[in-house]
N, CA, C and O of each residue as an XYZ file, in Angstrom:
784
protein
N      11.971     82.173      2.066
C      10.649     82.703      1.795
C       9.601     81.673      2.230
O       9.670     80.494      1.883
N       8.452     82.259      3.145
C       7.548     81.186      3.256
C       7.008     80.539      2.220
O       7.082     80.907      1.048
N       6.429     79.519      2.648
C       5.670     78.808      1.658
C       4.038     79.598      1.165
O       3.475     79.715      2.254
N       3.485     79.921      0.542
C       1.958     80.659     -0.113
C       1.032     79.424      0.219
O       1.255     78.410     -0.444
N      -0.240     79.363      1.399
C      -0.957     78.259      1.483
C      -1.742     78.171      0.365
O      -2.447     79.059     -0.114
N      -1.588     77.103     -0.007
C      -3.040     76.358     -1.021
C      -4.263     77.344     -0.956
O      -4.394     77.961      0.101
N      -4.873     77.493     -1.631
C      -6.251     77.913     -1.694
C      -7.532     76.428     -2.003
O      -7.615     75.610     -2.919
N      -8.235     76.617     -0.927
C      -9.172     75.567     -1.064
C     -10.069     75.718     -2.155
O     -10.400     76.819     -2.595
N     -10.560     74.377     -2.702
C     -11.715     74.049     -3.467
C     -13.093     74.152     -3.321
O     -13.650     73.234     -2.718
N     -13.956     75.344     -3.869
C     -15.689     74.740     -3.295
C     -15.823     73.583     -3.203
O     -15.397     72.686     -3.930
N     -16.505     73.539     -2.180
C     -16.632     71.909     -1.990
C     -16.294     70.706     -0.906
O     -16.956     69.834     -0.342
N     -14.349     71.294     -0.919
C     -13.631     70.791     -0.201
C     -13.652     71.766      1.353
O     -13.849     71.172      2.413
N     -13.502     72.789      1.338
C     -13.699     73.851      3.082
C     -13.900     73.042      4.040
O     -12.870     73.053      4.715
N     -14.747     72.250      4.543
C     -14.421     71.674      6.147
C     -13.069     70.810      5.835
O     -12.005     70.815      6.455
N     -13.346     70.268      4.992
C     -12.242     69.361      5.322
C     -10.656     70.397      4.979
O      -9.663     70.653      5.660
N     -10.929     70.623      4.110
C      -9.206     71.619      3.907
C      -9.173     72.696      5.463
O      -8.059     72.856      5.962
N      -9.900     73.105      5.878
C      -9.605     73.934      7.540
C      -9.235     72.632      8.678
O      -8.512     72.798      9.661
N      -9.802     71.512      8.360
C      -9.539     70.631      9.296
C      -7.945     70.070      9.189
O      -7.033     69.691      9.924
N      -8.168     70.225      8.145
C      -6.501     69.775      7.721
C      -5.395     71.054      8.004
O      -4.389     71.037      8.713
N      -5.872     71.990      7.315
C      -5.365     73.108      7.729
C      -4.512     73.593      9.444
O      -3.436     74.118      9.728
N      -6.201     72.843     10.599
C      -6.139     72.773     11.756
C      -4.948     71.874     12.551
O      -4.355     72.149     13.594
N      -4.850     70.955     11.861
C      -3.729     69.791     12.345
C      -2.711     70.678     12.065
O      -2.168     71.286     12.987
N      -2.272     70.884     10.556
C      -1.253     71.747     10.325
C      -0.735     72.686     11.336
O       0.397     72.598     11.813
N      -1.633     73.622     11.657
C      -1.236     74.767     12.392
C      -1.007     74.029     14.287
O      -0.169     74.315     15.142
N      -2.014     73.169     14.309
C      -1.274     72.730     16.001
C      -0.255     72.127     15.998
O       0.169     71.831     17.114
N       0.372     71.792     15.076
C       1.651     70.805     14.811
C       3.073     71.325     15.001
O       4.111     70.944     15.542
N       2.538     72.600     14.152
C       3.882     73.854     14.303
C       3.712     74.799     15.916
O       4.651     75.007     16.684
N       2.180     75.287     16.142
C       2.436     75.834     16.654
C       1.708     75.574     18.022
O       1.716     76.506     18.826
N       1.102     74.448     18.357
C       0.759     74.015     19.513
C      -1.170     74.331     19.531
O      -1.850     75.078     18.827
N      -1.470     73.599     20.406
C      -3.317     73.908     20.921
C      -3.479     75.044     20.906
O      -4.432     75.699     20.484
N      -2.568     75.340     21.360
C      -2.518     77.129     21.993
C      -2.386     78.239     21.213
O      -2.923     79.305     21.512
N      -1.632     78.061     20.117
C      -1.004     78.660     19.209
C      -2.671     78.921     17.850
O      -2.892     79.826     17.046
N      -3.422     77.732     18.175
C      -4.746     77.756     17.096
C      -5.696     79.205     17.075
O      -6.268     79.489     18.128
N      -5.816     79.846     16.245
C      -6.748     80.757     16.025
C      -6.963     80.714     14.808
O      -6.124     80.276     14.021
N      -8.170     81.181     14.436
C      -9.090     81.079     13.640
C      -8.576     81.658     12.376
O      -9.021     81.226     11.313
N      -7.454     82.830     12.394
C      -6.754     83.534     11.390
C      -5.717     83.020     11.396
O      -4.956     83.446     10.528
N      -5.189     81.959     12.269
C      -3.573     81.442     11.516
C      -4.663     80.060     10.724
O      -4.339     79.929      9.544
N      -5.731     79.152     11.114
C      -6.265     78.523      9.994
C      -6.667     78.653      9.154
O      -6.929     77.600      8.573
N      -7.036     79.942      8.418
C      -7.630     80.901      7.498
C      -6.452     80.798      6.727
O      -6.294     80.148      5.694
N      -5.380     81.735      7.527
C      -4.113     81.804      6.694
C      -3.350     80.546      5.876
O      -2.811     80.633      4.773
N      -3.449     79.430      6.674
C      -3.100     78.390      6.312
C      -3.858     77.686      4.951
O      -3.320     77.192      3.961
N      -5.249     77.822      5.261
C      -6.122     77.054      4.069
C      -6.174     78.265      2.761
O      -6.286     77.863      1.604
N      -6.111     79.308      2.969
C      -5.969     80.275      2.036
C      -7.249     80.746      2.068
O      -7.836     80.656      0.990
N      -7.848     81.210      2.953
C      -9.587     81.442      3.011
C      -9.312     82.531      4.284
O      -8.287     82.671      4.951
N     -10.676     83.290      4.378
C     -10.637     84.181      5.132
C     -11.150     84.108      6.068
O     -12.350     84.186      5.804
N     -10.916     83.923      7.793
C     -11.239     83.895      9.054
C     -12.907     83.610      8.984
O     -13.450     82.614      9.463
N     -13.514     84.586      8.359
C     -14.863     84.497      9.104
C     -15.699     82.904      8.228
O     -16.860     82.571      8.468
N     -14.828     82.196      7.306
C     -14.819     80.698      6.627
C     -14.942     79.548      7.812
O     -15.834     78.717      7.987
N     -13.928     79.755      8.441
C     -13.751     79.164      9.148
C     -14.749     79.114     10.999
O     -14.948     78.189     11.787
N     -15.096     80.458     11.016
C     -16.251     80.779     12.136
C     -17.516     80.039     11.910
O     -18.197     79.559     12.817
N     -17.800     79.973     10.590
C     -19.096     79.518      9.974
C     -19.054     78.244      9.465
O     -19.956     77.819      8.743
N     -17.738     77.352      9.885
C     -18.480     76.032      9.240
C     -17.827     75.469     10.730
O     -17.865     74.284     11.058
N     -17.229     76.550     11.551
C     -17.175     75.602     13.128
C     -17.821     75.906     14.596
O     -18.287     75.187     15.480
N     -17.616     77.405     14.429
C     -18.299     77.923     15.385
C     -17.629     78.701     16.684
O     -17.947     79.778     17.188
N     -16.399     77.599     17.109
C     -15.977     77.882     17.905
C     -14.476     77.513     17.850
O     -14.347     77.084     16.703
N     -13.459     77.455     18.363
C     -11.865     76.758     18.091
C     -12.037     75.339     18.633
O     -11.529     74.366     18.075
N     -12.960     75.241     20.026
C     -13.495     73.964     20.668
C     -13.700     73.012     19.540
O     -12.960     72.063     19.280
N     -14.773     73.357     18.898
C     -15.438     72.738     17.760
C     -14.743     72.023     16.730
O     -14.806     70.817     16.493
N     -13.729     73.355     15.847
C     -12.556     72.567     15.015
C     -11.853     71.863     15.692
O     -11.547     70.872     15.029
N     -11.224     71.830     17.132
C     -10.122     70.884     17.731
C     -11.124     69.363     17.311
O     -10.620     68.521     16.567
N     -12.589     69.159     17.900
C     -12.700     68.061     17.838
C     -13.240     67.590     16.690
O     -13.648     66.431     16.762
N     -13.362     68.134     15.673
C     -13.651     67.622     14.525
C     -12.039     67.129     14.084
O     -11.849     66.084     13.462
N     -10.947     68.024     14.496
C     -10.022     67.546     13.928
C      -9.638     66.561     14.501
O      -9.403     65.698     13.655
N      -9.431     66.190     15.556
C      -8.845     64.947     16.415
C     -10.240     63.630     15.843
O     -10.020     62.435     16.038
N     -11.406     64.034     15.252
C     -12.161     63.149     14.610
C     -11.488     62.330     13.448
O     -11.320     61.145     13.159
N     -11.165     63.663     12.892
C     -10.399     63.277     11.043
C      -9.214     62.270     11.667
O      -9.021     61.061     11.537
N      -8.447     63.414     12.468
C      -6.896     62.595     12.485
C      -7.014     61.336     12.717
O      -6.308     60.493     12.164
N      -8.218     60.989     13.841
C      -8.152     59.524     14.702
C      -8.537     58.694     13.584
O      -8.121     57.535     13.575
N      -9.354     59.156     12.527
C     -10.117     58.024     11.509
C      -8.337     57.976     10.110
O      -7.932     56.976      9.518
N      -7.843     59.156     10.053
C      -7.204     58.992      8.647
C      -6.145     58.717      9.390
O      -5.208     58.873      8.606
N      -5.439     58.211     11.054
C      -4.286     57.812     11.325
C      -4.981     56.426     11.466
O      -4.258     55.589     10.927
N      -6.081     55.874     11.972
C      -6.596     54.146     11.756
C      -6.201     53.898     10.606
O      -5.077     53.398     10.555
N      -7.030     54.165      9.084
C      -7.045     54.027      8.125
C      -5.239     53.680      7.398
O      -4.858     52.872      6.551
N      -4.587     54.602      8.124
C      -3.370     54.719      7.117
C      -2.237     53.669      7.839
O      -1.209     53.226      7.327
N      -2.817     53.407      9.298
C      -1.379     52.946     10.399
C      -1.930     51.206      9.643
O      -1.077     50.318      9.631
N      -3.118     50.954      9.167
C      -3.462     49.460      8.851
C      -3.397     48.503     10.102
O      -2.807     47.422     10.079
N      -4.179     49.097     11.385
C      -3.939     48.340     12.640
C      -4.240     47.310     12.621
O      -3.480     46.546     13.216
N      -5.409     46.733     11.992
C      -6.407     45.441     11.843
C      -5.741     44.585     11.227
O      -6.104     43.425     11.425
N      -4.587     44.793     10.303
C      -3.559     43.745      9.624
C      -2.601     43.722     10.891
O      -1.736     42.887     10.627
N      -2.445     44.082     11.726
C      -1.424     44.282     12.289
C      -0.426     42.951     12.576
O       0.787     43.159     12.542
N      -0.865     41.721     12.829
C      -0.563     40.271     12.530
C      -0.478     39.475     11.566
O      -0.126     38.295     11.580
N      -0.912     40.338     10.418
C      -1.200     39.307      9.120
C       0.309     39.731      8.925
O       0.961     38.692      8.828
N       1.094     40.795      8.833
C       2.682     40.916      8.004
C       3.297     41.412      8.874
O       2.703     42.402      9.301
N       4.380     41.186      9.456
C       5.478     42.487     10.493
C       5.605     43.168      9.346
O       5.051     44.265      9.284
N       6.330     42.691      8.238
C       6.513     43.936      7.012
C       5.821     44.740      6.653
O       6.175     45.918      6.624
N       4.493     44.285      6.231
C       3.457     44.661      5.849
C       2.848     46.065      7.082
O       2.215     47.027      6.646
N       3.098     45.955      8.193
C       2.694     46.623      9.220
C       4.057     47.660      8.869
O       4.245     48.702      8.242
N       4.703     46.884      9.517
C       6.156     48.250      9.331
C       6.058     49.063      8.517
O       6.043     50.242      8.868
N       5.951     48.688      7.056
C       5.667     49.181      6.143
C       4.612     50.442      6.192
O       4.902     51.565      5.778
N       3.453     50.114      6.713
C       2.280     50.520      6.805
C       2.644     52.070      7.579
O       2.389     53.195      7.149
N       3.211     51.743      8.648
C       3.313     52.409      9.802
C       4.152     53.523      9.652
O       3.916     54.660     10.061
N       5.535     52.987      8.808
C       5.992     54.391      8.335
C       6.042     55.077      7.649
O       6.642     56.145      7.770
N       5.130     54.519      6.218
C       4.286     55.356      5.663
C       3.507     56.344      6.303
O       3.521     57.462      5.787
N       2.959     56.201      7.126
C       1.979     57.192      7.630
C       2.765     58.310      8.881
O       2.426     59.410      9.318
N       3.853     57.474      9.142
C       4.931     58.555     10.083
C       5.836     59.568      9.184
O       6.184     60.676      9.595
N       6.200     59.003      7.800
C       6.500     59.504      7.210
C       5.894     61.002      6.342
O       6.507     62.068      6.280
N       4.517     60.699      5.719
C       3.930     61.355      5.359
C       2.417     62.353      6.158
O       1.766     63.349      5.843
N       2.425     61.446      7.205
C       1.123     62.325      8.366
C       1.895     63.105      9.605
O       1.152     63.803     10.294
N       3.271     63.074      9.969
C       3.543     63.329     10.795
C       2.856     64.665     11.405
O       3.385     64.917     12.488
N       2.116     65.355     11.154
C       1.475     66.763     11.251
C       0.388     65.957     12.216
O       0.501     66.225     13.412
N      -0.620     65.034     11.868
C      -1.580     64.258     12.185
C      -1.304     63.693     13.343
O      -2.242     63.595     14.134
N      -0.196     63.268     13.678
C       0.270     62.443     15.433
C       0.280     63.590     15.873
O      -0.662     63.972     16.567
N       1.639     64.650     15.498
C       1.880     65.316     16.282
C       0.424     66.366     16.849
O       0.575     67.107     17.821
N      -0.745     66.303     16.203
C      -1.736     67.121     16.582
C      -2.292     66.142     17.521
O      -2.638     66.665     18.580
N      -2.489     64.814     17.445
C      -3.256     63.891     18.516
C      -2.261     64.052     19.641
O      -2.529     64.703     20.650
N      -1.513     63.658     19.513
C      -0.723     64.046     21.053
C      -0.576     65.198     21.283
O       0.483     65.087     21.900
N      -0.827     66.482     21.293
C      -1.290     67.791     21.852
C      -2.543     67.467     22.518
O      -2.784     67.565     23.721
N      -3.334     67.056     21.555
C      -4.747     67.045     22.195
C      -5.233     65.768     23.310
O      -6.388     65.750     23.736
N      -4.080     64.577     23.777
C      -4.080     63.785     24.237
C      -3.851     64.933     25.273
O      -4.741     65.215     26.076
N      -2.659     65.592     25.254
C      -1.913     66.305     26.874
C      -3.078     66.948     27.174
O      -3.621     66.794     28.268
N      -3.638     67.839     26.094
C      -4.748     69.144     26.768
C      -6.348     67.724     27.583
O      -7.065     67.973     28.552
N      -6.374     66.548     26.811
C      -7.717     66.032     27.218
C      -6.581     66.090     29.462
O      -7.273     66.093     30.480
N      -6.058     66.101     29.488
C      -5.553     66.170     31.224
C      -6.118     67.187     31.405
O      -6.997     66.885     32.212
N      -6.228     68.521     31.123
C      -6.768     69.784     31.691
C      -8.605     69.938     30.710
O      -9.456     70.795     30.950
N      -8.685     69.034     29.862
C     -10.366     69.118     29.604
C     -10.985     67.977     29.584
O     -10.374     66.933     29.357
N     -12.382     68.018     29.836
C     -12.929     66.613     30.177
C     -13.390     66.571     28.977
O     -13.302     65.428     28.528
N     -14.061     67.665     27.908
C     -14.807     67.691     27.013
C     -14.051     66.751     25.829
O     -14.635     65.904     25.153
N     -12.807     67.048     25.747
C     -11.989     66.433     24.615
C     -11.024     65.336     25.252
O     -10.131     64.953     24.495
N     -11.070     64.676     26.742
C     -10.736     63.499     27.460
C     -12.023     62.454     26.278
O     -11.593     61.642     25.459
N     -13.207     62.673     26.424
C     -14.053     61.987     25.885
C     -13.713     60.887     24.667
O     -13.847     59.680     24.463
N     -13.183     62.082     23.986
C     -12.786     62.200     22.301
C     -11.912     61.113     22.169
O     -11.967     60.105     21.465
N     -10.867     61.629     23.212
C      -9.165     60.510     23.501
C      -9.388     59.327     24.237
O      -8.435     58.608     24.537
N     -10.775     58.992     24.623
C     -10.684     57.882     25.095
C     -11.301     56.961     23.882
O     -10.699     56.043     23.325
N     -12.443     57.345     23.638
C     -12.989     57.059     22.164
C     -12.026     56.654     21.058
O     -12.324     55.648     20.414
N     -10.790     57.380     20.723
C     -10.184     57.197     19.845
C      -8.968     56.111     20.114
O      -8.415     55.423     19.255
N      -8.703     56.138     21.502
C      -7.550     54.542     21.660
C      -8.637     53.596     22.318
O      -8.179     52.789     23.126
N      -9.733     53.573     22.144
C     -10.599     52.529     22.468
C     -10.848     51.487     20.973
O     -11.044     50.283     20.804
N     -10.660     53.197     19.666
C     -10.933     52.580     18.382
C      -9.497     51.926     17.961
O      -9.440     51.101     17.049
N      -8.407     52.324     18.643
C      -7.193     51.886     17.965
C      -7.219     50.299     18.837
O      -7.628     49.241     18.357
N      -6.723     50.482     20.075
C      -7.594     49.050     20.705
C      -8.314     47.826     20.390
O      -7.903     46.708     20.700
N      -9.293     48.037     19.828
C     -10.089     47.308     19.471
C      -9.638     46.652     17.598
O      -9.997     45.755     16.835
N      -8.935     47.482     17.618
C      -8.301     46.981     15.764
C      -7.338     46.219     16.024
O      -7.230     45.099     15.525
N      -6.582     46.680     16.768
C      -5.480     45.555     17.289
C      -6.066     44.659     17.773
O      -6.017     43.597     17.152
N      -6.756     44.694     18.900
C      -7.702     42.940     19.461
C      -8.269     42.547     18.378
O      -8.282     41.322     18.259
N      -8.911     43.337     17.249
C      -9.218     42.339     16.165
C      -8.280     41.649     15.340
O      -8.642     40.567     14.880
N      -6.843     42.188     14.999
C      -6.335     41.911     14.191
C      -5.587     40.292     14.631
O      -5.378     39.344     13.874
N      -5.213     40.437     16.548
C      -5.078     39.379     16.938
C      -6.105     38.247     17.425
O      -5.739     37.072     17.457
N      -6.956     38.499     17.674
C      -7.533     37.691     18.313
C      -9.113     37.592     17.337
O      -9.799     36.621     17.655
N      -9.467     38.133     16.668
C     -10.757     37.967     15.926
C     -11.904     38.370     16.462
O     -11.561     39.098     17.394
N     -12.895     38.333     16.429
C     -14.155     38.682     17.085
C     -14.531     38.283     18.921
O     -15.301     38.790     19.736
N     -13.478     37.057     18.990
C     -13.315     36.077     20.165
C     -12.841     36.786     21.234
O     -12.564     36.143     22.246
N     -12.691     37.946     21.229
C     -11.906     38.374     21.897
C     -12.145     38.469     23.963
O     -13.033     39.225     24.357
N     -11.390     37.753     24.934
C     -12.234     38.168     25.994
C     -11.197     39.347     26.691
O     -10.346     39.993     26.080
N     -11.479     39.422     27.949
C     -10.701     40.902     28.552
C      -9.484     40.765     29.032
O      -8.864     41.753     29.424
N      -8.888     39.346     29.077
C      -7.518     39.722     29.192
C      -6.835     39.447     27.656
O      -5.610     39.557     27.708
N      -7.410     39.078     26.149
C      -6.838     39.522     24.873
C      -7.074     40.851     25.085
O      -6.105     41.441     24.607
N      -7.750     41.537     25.490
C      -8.094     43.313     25.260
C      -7.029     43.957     26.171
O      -6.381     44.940     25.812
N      -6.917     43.501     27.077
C      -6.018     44.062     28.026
C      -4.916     44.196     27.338
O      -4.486     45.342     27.213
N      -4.078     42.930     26.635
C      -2.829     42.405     25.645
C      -2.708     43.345     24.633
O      -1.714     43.973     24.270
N      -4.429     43.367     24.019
C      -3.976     44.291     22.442
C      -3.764     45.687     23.071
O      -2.877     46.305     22.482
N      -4.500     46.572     24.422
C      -4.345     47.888     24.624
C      -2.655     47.811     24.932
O      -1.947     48.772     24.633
N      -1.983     46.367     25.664
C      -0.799     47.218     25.620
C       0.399     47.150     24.657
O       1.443     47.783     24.812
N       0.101     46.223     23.542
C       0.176     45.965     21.890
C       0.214     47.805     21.642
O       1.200     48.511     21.433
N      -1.458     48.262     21.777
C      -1.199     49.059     20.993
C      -0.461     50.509     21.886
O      -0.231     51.501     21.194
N      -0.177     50.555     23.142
C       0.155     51.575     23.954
C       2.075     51.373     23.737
O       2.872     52.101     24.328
N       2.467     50.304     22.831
C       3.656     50.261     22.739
C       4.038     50.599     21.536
O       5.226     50.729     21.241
N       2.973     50.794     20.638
C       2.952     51.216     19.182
C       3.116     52.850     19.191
O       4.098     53.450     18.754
N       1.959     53.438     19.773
C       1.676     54.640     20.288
C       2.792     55.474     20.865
O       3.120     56.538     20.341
N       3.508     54.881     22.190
C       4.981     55.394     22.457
C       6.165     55.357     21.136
O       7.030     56.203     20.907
N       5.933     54.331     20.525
C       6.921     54.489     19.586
C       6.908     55.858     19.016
O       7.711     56.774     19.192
N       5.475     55.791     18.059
C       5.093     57.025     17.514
C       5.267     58.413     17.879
O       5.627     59.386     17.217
N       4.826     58.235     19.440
C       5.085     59.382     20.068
C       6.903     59.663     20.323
O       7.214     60.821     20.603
N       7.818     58.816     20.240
C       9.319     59.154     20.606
C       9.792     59.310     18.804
O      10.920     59.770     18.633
N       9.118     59.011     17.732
C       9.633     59.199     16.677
C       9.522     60.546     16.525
O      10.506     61.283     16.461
N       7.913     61.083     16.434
C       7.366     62.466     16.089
C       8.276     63.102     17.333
O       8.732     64.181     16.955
N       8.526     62.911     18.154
C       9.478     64.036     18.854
C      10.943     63.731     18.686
O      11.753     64.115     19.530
N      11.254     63.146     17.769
C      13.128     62.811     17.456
C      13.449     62.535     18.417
O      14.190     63.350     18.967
N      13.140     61.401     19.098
C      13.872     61.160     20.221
C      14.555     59.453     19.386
O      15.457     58.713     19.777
N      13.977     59.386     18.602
C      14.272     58.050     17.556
C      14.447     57.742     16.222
O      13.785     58.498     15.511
N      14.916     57.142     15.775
C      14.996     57.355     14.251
C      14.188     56.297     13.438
O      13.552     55.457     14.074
N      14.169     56.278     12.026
C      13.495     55.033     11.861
C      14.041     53.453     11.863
O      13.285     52.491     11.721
N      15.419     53.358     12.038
C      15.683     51.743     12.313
C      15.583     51.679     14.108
O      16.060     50.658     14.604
N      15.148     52.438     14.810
C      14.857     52.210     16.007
C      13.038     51.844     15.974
O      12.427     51.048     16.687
N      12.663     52.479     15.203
C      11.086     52.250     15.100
C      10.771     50.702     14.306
O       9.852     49.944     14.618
N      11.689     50.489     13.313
C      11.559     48.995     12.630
C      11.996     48.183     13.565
O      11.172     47.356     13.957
N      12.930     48.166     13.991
C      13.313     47.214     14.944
C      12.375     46.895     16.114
O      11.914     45.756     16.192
N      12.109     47.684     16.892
C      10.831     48.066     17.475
C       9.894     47.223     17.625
O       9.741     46.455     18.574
N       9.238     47.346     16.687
C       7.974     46.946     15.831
C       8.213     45.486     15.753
O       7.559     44.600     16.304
N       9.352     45.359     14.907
C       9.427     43.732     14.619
C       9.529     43.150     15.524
O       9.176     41.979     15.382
N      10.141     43.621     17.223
C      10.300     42.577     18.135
C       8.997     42.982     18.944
O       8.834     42.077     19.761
N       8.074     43.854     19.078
C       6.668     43.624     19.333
C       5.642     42.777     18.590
O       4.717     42.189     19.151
N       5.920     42.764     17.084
C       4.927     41.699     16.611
C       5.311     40.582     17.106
O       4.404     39.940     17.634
N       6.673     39.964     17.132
C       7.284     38.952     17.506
C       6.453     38.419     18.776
O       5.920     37.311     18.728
N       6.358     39.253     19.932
C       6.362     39.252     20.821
C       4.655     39.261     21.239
O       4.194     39.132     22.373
N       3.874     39.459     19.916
C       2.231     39.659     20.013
C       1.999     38.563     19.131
O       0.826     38.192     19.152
N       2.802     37.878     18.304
C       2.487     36.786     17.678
C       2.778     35.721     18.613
O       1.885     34.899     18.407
N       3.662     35.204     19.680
C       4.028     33.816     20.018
C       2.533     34.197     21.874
O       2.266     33.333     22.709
N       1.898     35.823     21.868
C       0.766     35.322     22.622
C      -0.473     34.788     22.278
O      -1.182     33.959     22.849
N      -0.629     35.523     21.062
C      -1.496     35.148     20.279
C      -1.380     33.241     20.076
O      -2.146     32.391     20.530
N      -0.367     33.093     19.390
C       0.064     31.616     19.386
C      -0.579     31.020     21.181
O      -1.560     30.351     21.505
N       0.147     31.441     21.704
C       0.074     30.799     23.459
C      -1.490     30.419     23.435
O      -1.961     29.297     23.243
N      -2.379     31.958     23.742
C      -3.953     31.822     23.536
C      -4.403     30.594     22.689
O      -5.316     29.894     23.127
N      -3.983     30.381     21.846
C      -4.685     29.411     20.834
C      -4.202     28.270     21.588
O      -5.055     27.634     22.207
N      -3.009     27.897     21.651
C      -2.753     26.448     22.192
C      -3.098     26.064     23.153
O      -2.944     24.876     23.436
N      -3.870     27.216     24.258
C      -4.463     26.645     25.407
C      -5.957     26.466     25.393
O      -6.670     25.886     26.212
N      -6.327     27.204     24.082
C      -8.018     27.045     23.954
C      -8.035     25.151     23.716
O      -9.103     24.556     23.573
């Protein structure tokens, strides 16, 4: 028997359709989004959802807004050097419990190839993941070949994520992973310093 969606809270509506929105591209793809399977999902009725977005355009990028801010928030990128544990930790917490949330950013990563409007969005949003990692290693100091280091820090984080959310990996392939990339972002980090 299916599951009966939640019924949203006054109050709560953009955000429960936005969430709602991830939900439904997760199962059923970019493509698969209409305005009555997010209705159905949040427990509210279609024309809810017309009126606090406008368009399906509209919810995609509000949602790839939410996801990009509540997958920063939860992945703890900016520690990303202070603990391997602490990160690991971090990281599969949020693979564990957001997996709906990747799997909607990487839909909307493939579709930004066929749109420029939401290319924008995806560049914006690994510019913000980017830049947490160059902070977390390198501090405010940062010049363009640490940035270069943390984008591919974080473009090796990102593949992980992306081969977990598609089972192509399990999670002692993702810990392991991880630990020999911090390894491997801590002794540059180290390098940088000993040559300043």
């Amino acid at each position: 028997m299916a599951e009966e969606p939640q019924r949203i809270k006054y109050g709560t509506g953009r955000e429960a359709l936005i969430e709602a929105a991830v939900r439904v591209v997760a199962r059923h793809g970019l493509h698969g989004m209409t305005f009555r399977k997010v209705a159905q999902e949040a427990g509210v009725n279609n024309s809810l959802v017309a009126h606090h977005f406008g368009s399906l355009s509209s919810l995609a990028s509000a949602a790839l807004e939410w996801s990009a801010s509540t997958a920063l928030n939860d992945s703890h990128l900016a520690g990303f050097l202070d603990s391997a544990e602490d990160y690991r930790s971090a990281l599969w917490s949020t693979l564990s419990e957001e997996r709906d949330l990747h799997v909607y950013q990487f839909e909307m990563i493939l579709e930004a190839s066929r749109d420029e409007a939401i290319r924008d969005h995806i560049m914006a949003m690994y510019d913000q993941y980017t830049s947490e990692v160059s902070r977390s290693m390198f501090g405010d100091s940062a010049n363009d070949e640490d940035n270069a280091l943390a984008r591919a820090v974080f473009a090796a984080l990102d593949g992980l994520v992306l081969q977990f959310v598609s089972g192509a990996i399990g999670r002692e392939q993702v810990d392991s992973s991880v630990a020999a990339l911090w390894n491997l972002a801590a002794l540059a980090t180290a390098s940088r310093s000993a040559s300043q």
